[in-house]
N, C-alpha and C positions, 0 to 999 in steps of 0.2 A: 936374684932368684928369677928364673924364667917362665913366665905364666906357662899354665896351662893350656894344652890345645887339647877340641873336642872333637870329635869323632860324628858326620851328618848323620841324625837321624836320634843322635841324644836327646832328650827330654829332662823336665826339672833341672834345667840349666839358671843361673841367677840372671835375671831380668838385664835386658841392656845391649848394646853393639858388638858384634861380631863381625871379623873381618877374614875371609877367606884366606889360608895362608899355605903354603906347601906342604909335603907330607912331616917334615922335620920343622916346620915354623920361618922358614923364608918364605920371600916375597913371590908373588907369583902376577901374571900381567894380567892387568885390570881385575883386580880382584874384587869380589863380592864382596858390600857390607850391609849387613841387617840388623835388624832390631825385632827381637824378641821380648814376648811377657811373660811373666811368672806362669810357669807350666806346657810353655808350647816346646814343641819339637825346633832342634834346628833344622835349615834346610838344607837338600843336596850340593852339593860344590859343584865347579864347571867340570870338576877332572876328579876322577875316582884316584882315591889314597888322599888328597887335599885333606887339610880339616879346618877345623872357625878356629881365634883367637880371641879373647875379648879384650876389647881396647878401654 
């Protein structure tokens, strides 16, 4: 099963690491990874259409 990807700018995402991924879930160069708390927004990508993965 292949995780979920989100969309910058979602909110009440589950707490934890996200890792910047292409528009379809490939890799992308030097991608962003964050960490998020219960209720925050994620953040913008380097490149519009990207989205986060959580790892």
């Amino acid at each position: 099963m292949a995780k979920q990807l989100f969309k910058p700018g979602e909110d009440n995402k589950p707490k934890g690491k996200y890792k910047e991924v292409g528009p379809q879930g490939g890799k992308v160069y030097k991608p962003r990874i964050v960490t998020i708390d219960p209720g925050d927004r994620l953040p913008p990508t380097q490149k519009p259409g990207n989205k986060w993965k959580k790892l």
